[in-house]
mmCIF file of the protein (N, C-alpha, C, O) and its ligand, coordinates in Angstrom:
data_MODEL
# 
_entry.id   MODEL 
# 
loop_
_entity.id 
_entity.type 
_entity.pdbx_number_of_molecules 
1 polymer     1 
2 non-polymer 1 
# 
_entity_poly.entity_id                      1 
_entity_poly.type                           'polypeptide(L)' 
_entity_poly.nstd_linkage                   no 
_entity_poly.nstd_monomer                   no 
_entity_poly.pdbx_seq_one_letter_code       
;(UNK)(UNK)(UNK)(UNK)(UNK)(UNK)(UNK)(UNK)(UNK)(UNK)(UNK)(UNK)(UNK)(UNK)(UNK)(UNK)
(UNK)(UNK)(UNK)(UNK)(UNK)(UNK)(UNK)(UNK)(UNK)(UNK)(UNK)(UNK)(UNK)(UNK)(UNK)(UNK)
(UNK)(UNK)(UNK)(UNK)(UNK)(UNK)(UNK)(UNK)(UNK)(UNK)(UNK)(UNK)(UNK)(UNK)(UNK)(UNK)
(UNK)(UNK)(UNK)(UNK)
;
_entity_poly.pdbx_seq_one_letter_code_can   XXXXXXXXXXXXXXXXXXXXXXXXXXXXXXXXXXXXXXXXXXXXXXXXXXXX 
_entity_poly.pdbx_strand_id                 A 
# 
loop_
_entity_poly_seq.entity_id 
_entity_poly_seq.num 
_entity_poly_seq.mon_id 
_entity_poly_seq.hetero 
1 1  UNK n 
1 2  UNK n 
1 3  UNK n 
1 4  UNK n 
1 5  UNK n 
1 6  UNK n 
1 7  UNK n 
1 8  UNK n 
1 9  UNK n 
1 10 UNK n 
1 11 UNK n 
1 12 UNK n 
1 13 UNK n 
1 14 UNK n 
1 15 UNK n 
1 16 UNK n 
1 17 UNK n 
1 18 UNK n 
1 19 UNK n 
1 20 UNK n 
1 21 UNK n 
1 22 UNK n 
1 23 UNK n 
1 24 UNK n 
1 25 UNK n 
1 26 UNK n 
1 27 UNK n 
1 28 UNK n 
1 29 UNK n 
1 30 UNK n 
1 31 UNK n 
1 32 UNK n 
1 33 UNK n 
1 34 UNK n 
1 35 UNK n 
1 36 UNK n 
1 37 UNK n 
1 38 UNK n 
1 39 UNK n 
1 40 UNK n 
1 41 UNK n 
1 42 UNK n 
1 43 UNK n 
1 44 UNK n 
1 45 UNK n 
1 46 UNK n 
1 47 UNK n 
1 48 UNK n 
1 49 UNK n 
1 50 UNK n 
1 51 UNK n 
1 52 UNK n 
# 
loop_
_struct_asym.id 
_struct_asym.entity_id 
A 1 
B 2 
# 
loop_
_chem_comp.id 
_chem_comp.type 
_chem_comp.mon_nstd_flag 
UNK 'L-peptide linking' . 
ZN  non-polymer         . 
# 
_pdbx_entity_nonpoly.entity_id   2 
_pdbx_entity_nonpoly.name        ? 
_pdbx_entity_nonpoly.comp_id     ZN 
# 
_pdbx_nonpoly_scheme.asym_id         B 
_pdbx_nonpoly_scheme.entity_id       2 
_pdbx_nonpoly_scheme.mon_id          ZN 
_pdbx_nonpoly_scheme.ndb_seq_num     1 
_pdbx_nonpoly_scheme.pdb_seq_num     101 
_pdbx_nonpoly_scheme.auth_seq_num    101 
_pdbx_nonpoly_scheme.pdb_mon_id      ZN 
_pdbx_nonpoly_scheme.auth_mon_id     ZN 
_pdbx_nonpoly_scheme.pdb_strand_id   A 
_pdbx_nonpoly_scheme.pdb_ins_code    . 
# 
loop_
_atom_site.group_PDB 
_atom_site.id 
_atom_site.type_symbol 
_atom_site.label_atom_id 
_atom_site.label_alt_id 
_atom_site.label_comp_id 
_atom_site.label_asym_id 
_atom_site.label_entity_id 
_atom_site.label_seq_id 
_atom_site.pdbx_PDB_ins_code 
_atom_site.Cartn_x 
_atom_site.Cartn_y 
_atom_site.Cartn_z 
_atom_site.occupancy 
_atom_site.B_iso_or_equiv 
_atom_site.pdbx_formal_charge 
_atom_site.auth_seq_id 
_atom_site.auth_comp_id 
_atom_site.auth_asym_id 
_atom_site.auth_atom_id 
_atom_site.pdbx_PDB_model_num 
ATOM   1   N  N  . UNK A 1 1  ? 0.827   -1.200 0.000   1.00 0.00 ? 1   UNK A N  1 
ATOM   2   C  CA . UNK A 1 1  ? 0.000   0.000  0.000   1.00 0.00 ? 1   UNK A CA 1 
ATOM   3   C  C  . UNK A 1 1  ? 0.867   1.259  0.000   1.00 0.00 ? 1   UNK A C  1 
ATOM   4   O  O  . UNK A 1 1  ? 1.785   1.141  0.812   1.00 0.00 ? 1   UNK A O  1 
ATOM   5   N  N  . UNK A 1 2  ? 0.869   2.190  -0.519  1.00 0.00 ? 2   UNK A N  1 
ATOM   6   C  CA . UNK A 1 2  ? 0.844   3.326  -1.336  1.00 0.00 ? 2   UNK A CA 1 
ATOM   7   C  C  . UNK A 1 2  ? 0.849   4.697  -0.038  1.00 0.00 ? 2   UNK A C  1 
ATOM   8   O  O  . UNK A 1 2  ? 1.682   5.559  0.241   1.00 0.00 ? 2   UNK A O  1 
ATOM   9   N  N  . UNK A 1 3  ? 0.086   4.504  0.272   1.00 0.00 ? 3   UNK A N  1 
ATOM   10  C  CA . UNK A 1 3  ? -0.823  5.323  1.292   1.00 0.00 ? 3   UNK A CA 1 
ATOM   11  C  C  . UNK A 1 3  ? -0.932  5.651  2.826   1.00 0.00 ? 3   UNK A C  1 
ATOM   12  O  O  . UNK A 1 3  ? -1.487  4.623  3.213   1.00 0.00 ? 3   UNK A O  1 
ATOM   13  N  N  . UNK A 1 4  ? -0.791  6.276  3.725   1.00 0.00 ? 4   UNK A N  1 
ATOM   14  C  CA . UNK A 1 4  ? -1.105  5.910  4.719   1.00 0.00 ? 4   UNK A CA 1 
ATOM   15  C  C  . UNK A 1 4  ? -2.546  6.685  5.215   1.00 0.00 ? 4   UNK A C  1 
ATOM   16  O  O  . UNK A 1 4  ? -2.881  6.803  6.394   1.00 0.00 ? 4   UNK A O  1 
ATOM   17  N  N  . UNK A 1 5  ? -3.074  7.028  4.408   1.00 0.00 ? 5   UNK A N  1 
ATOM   18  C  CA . UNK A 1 5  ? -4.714  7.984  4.501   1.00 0.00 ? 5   UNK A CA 1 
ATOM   19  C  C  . UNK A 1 5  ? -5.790  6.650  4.309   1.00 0.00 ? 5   UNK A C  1 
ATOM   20  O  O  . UNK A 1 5  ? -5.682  5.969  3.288   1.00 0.00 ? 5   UNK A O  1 
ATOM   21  N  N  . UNK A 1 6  ? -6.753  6.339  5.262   1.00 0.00 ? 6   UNK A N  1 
ATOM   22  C  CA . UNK A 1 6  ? -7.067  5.057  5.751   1.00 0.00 ? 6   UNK A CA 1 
ATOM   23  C  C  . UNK A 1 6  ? -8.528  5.225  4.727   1.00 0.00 ? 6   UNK A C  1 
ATOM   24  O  O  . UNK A 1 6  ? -9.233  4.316  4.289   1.00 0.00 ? 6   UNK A O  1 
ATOM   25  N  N  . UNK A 1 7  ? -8.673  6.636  4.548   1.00 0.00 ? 7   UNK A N  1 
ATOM   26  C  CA . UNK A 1 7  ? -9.744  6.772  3.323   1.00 0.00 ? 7   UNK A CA 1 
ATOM   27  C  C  . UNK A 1 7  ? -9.447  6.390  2.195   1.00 0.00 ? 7   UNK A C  1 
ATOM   28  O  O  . UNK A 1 7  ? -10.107 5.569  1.559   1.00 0.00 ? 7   UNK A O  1 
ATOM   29  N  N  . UNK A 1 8  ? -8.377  6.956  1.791   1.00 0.00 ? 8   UNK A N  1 
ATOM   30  C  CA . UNK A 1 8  ? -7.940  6.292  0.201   1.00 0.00 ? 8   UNK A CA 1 
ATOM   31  C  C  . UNK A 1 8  ? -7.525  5.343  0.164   1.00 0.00 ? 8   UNK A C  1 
ATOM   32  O  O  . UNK A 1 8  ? -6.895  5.185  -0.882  1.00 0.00 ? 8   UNK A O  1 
ATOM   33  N  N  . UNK A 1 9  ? -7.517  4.001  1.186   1.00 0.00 ? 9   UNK A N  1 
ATOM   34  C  CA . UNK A 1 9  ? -6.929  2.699  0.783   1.00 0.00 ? 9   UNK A CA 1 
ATOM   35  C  C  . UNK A 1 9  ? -8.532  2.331  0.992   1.00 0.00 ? 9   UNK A C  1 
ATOM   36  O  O  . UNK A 1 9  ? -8.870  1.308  0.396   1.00 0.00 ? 9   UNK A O  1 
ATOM   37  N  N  . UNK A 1 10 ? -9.397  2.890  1.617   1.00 0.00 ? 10  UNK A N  1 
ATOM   38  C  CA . UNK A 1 10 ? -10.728 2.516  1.512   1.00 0.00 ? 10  UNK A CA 1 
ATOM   39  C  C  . UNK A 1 10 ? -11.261 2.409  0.380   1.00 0.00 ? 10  UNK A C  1 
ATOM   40  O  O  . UNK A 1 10 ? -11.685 1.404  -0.191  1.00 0.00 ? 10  UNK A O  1 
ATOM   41  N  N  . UNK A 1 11 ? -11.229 3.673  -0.001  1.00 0.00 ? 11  UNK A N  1 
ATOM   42  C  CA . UNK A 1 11 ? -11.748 4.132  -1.969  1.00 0.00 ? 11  UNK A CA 1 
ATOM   43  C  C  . UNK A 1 11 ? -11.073 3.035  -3.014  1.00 0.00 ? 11  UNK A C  1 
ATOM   44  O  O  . UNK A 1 11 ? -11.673 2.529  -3.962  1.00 0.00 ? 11  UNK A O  1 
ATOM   45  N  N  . UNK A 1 12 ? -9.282  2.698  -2.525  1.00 0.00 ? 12  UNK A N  1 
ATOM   46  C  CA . UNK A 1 12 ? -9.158  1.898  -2.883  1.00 0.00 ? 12  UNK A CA 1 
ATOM   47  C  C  . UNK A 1 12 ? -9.332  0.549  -3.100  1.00 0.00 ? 12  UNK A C  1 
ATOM   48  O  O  . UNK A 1 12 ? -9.010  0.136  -4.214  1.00 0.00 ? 12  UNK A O  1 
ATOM   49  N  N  . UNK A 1 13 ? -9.647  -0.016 -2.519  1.00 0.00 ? 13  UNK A N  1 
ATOM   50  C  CA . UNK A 1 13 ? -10.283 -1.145 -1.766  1.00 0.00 ? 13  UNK A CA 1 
ATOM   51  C  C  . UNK A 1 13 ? -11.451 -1.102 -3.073  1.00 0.00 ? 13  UNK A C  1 
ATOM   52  O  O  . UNK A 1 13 ? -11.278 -1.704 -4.132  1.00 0.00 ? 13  UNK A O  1 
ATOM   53  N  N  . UNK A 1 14 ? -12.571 -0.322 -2.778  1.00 0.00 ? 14  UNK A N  1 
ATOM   54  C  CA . UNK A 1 14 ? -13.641 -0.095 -3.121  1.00 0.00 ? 14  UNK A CA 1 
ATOM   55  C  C  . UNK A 1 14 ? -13.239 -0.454 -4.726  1.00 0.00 ? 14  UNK A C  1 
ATOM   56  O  O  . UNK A 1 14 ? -13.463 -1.535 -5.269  1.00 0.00 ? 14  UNK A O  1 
ATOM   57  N  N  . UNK A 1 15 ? -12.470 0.932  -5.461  1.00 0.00 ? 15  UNK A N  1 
ATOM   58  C  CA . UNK A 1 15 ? -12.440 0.403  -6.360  1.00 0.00 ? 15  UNK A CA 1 
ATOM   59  C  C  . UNK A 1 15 ? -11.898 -0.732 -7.160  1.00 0.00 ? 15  UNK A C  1 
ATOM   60  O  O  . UNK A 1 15 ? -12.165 -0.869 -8.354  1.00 0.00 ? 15  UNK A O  1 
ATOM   61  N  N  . UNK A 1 16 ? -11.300 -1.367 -6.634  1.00 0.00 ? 16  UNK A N  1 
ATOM   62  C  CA . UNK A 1 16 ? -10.684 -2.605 -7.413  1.00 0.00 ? 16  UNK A CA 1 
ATOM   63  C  C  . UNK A 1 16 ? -12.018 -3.744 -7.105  1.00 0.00 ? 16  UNK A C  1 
ATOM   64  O  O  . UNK A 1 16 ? -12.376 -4.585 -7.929  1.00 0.00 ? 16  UNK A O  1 
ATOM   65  N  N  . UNK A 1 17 ? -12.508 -3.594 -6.033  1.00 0.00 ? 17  UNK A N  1 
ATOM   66  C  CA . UNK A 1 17 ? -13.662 -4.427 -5.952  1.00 0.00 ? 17  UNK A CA 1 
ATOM   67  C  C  . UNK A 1 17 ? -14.757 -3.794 -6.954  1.00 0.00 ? 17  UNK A C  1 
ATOM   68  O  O  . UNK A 1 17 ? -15.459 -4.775 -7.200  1.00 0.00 ? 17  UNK A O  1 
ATOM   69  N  N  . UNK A 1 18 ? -15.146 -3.011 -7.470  1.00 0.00 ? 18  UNK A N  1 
ATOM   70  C  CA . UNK A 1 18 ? -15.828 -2.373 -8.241  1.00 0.00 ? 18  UNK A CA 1 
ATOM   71  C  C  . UNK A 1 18 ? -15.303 -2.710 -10.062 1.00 0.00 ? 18  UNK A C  1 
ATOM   72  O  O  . UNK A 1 18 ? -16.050 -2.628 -11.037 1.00 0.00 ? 18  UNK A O  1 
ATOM   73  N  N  . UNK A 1 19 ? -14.168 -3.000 -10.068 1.00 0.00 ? 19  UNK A N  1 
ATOM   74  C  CA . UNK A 1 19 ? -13.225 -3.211 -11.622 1.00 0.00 ? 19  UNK A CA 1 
ATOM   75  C  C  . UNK A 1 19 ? -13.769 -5.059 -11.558 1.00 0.00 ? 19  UNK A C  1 
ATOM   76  O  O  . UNK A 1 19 ? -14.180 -5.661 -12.550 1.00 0.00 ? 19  UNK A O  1 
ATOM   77  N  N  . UNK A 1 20 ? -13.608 -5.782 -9.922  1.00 0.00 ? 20  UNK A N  1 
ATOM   78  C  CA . UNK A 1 20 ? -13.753 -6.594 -10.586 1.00 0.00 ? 20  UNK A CA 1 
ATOM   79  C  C  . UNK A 1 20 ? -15.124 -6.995 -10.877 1.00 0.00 ? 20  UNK A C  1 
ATOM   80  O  O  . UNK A 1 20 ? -15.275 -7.736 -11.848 1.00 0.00 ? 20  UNK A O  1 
ATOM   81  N  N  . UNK A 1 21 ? -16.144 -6.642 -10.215 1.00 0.00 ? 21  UNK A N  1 
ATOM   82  C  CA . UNK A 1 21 ? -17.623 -5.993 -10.416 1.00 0.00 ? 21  UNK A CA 1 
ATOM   83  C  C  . UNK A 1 21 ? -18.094 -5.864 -12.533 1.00 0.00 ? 21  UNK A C  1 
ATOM   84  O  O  . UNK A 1 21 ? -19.037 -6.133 -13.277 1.00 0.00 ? 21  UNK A O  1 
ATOM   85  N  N  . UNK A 1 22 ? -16.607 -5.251 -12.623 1.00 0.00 ? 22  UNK A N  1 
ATOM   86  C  CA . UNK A 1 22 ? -17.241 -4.570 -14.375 1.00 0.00 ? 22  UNK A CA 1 
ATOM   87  C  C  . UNK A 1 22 ? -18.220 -3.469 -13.868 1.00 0.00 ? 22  UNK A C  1 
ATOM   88  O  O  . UNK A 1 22 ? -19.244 -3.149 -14.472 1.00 0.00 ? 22  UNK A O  1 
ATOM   89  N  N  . UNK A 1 23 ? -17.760 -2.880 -12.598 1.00 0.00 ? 23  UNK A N  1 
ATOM   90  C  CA . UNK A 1 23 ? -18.876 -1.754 -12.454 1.00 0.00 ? 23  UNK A CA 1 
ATOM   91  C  C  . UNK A 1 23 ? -18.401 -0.345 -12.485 1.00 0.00 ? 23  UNK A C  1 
ATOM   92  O  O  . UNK A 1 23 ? -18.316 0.376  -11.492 1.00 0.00 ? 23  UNK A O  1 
ATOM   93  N  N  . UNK A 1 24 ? -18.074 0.016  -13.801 1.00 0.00 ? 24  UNK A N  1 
ATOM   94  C  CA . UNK A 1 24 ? -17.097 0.851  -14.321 1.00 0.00 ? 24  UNK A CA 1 
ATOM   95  C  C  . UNK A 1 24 ? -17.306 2.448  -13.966 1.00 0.00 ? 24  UNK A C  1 
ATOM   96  O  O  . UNK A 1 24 ? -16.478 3.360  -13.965 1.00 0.00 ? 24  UNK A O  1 
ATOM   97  N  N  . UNK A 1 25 ? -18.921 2.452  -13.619 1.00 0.00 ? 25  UNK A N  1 
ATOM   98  C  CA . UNK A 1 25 ? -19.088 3.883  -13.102 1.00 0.00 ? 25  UNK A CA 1 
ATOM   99  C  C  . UNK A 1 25 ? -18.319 4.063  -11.605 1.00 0.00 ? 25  UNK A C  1 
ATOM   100 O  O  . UNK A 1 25 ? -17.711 5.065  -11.228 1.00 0.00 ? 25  UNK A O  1 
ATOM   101 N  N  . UNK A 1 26 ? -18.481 3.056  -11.013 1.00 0.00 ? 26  UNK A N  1 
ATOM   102 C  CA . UNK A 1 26 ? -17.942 2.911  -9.603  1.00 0.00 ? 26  UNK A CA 1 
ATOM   103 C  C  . UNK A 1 26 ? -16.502 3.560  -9.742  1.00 0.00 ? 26  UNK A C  1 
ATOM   104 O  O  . UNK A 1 26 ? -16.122 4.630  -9.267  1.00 0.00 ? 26  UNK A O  1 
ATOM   105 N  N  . UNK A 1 27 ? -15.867 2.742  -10.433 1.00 0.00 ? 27  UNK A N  1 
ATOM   106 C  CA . UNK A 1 27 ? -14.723 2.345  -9.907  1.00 0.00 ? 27  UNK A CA 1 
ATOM   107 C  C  . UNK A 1 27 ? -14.392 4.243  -10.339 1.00 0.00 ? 27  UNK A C  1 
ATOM   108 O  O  . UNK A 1 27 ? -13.847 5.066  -9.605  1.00 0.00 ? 27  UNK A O  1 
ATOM   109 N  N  . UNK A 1 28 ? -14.960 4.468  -11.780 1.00 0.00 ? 28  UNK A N  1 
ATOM   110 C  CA . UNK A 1 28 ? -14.155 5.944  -12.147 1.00 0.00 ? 28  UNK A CA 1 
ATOM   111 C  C  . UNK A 1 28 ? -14.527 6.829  -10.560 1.00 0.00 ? 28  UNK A C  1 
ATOM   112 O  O  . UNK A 1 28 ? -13.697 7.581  -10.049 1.00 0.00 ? 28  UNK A O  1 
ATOM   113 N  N  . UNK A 1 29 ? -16.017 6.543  -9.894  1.00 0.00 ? 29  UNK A N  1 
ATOM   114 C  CA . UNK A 1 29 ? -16.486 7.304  -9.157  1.00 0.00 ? 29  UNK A CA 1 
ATOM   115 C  C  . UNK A 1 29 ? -15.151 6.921  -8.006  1.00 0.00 ? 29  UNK A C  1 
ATOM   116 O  O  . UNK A 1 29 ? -14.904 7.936  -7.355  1.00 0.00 ? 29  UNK A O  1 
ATOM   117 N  N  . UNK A 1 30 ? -14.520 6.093  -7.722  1.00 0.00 ? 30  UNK A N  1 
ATOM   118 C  CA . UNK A 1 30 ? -13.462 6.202  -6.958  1.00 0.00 ? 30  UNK A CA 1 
ATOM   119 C  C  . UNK A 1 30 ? -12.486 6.717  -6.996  1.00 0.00 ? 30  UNK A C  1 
ATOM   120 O  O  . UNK A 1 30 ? -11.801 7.003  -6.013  1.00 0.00 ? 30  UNK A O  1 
ATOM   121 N  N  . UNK A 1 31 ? -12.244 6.922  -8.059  1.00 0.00 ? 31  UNK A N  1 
ATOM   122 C  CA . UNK A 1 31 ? -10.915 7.849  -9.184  1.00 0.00 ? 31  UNK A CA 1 
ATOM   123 C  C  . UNK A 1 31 ? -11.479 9.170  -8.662  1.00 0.00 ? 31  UNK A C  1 
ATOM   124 O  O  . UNK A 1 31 ? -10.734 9.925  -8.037  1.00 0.00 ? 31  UNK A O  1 
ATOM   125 N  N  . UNK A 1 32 ? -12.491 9.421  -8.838  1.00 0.00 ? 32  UNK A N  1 
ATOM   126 C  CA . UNK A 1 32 ? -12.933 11.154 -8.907  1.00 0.00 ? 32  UNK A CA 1 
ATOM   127 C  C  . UNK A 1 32 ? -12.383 11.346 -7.095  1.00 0.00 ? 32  UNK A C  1 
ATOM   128 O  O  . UNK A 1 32 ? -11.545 12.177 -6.743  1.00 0.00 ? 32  UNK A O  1 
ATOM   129 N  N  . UNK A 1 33 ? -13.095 10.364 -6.147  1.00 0.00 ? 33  UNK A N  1 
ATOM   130 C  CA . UNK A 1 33 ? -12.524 10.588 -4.655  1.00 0.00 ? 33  UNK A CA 1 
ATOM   131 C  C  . UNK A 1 33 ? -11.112 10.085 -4.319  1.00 0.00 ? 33  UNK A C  1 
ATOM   132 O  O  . UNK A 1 33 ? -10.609 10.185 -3.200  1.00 0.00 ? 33  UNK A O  1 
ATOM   133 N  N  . UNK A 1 34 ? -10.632 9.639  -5.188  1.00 0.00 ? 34  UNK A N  1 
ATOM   134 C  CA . UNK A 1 34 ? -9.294  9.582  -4.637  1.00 0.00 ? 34  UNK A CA 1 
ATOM   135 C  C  . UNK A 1 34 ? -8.325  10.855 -4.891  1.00 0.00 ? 34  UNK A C  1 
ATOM   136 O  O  . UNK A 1 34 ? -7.466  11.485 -4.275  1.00 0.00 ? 34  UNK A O  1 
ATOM   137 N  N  . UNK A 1 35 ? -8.943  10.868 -6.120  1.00 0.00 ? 35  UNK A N  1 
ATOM   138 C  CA . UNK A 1 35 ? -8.214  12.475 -6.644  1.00 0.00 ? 35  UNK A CA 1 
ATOM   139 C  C  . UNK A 1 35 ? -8.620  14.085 -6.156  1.00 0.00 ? 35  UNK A C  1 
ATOM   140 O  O  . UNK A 1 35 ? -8.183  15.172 -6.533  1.00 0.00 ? 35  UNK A O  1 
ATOM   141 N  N  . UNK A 1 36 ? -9.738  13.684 -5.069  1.00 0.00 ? 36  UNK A N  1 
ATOM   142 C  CA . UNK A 1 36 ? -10.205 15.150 -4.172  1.00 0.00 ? 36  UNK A CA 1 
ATOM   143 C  C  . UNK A 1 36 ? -9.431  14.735 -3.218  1.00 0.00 ? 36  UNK A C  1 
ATOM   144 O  O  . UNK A 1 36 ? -9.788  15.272 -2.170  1.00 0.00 ? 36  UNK A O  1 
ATOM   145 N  N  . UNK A 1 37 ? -8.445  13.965 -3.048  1.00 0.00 ? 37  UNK A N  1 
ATOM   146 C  CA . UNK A 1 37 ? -8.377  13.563 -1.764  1.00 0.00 ? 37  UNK A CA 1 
ATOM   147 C  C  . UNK A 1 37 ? -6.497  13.552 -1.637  1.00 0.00 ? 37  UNK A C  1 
ATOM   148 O  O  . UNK A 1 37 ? -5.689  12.628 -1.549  1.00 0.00 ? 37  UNK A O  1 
ATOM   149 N  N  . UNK A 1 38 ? -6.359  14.959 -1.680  1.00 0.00 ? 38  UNK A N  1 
ATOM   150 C  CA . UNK A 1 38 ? -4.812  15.081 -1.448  1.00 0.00 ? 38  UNK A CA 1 
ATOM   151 C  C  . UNK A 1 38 ? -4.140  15.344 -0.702  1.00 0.00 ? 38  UNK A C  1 
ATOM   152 O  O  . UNK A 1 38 ? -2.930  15.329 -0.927  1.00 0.00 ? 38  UNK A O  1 
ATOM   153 N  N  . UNK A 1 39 ? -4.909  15.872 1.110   1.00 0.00 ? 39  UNK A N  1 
ATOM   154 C  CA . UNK A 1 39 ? -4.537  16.047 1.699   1.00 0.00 ? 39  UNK A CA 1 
ATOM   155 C  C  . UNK A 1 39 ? -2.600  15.854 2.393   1.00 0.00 ? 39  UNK A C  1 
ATOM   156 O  O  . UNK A 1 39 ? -1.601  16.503 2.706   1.00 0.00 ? 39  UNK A O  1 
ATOM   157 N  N  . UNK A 1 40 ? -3.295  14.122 2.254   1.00 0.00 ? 40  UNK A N  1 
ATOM   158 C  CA . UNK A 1 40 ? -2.009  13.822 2.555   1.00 0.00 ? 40  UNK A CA 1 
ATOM   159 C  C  . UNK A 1 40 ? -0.935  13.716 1.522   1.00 0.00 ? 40  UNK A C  1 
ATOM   160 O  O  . UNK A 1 40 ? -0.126  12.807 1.703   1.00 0.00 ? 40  UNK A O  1 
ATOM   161 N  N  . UNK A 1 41 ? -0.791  14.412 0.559   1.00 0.00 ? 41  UNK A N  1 
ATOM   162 C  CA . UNK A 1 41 ? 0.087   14.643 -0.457  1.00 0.00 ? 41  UNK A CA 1 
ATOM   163 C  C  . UNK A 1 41 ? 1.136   15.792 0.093   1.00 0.00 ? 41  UNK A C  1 
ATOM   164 O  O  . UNK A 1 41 ? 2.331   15.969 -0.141  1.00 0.00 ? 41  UNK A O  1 
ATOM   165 N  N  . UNK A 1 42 ? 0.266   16.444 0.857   1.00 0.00 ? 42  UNK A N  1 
ATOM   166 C  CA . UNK A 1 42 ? 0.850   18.115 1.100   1.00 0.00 ? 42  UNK A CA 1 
ATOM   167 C  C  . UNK A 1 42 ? 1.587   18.015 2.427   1.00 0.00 ? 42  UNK A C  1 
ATOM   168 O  O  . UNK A 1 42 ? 2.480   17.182 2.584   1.00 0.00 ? 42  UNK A O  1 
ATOM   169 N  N  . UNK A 1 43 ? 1.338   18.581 3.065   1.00 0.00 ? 43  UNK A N  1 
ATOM   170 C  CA . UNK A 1 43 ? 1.977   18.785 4.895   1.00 0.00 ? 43  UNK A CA 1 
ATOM   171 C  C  . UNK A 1 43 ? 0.640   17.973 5.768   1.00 0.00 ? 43  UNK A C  1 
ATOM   172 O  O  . UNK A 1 43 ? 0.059   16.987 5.314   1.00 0.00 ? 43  UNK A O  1 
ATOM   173 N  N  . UNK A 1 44 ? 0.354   18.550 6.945   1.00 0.00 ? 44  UNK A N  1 
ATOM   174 C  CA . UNK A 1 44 ? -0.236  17.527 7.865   1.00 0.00 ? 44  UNK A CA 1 
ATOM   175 C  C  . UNK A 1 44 ? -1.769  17.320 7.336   1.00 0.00 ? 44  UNK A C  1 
ATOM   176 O  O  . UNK A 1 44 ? -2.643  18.106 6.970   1.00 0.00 ? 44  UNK A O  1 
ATOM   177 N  N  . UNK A 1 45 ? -1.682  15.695 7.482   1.00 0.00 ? 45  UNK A N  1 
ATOM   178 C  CA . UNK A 1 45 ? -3.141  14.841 7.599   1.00 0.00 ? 45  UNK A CA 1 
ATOM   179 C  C  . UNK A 1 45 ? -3.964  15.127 8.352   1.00 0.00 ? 45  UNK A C  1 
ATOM   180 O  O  . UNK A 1 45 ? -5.151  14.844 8.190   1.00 0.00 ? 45  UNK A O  1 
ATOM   181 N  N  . UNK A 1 46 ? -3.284  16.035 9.783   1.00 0.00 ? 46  UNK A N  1 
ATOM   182 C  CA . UNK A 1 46 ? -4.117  15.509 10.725  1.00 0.00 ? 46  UNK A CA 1 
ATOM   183 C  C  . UNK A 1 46 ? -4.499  17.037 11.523  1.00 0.00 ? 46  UNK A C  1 
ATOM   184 O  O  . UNK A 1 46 ? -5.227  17.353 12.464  1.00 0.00 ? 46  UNK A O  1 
ATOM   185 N  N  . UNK A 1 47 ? -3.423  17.891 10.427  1.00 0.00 ? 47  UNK A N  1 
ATOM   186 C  CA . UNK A 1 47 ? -4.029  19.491 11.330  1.00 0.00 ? 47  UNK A CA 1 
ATOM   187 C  C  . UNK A 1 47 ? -5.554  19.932 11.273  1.00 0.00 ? 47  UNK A C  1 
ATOM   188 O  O  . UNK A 1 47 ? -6.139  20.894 11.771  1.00 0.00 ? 47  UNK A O  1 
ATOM   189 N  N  . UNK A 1 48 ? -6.018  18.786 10.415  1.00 0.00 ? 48  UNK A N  1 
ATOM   190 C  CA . UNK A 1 48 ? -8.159  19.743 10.884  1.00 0.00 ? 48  UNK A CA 1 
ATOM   191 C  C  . UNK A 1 48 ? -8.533  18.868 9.388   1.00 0.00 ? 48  UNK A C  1 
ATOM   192 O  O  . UNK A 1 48 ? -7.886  18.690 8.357   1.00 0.00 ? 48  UNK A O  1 
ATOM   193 N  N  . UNK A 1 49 ? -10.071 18.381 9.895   1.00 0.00 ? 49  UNK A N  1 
ATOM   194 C  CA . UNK A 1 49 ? -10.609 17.843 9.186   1.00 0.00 ? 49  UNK A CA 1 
ATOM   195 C  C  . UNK A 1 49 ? -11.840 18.602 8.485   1.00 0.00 ? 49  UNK A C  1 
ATOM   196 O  O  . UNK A 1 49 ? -12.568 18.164 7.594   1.00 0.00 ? 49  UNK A O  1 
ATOM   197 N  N  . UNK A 1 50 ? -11.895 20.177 9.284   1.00 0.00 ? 50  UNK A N  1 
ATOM   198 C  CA . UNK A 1 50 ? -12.982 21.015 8.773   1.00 0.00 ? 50  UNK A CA 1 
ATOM   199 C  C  . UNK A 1 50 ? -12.359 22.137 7.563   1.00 0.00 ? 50  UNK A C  1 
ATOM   200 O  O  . UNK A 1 50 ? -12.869 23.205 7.225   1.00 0.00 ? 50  UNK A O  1 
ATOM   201 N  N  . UNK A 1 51 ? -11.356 21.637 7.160   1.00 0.00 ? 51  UNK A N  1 
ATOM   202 C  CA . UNK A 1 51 ? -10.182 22.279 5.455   1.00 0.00 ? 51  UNK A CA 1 
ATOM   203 C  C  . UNK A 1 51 ? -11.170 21.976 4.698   1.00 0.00 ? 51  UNK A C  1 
ATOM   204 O  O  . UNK A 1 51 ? -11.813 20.993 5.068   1.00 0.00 ? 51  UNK A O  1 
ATOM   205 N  N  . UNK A 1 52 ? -11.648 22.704 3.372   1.00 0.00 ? 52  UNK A N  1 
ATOM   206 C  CA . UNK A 1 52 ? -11.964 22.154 2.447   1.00 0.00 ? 52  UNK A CA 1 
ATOM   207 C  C  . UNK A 1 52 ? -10.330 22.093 1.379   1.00 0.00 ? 52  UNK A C  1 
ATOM   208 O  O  . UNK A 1 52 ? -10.333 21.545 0.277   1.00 0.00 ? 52  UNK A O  1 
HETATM 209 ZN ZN . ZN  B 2 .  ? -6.773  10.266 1.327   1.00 0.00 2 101 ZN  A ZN 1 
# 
């Protein structure tokens, strides 16, 4: 794992179960939340969860 943001290994999760589904809206719809989801790309994960 990639990640240590317990949401995006969730989304992840999600989508590979969704690819193997063939449930192709899903899985992009996981793509769209993984990619709002950069927090932890930047500086702290954990300074506030009320950031947009
Ligand atoms: Zn994340």
């Amino acid at each position: 794992m990639t990640t240590n943001c317990a949401e995006c290994a969730r989304l992840e999760r999600e989508k590979q179960a969704a690819r193997k589904a063939r449930y192709m809206s899903k899985v992009t719809d996981c793509d769209v939340l993984l990619k709002r989801h950069p927090d932890h790309n930047k500086r702290s994960v954990r300074a506030g969860r009320g950031r947009a």
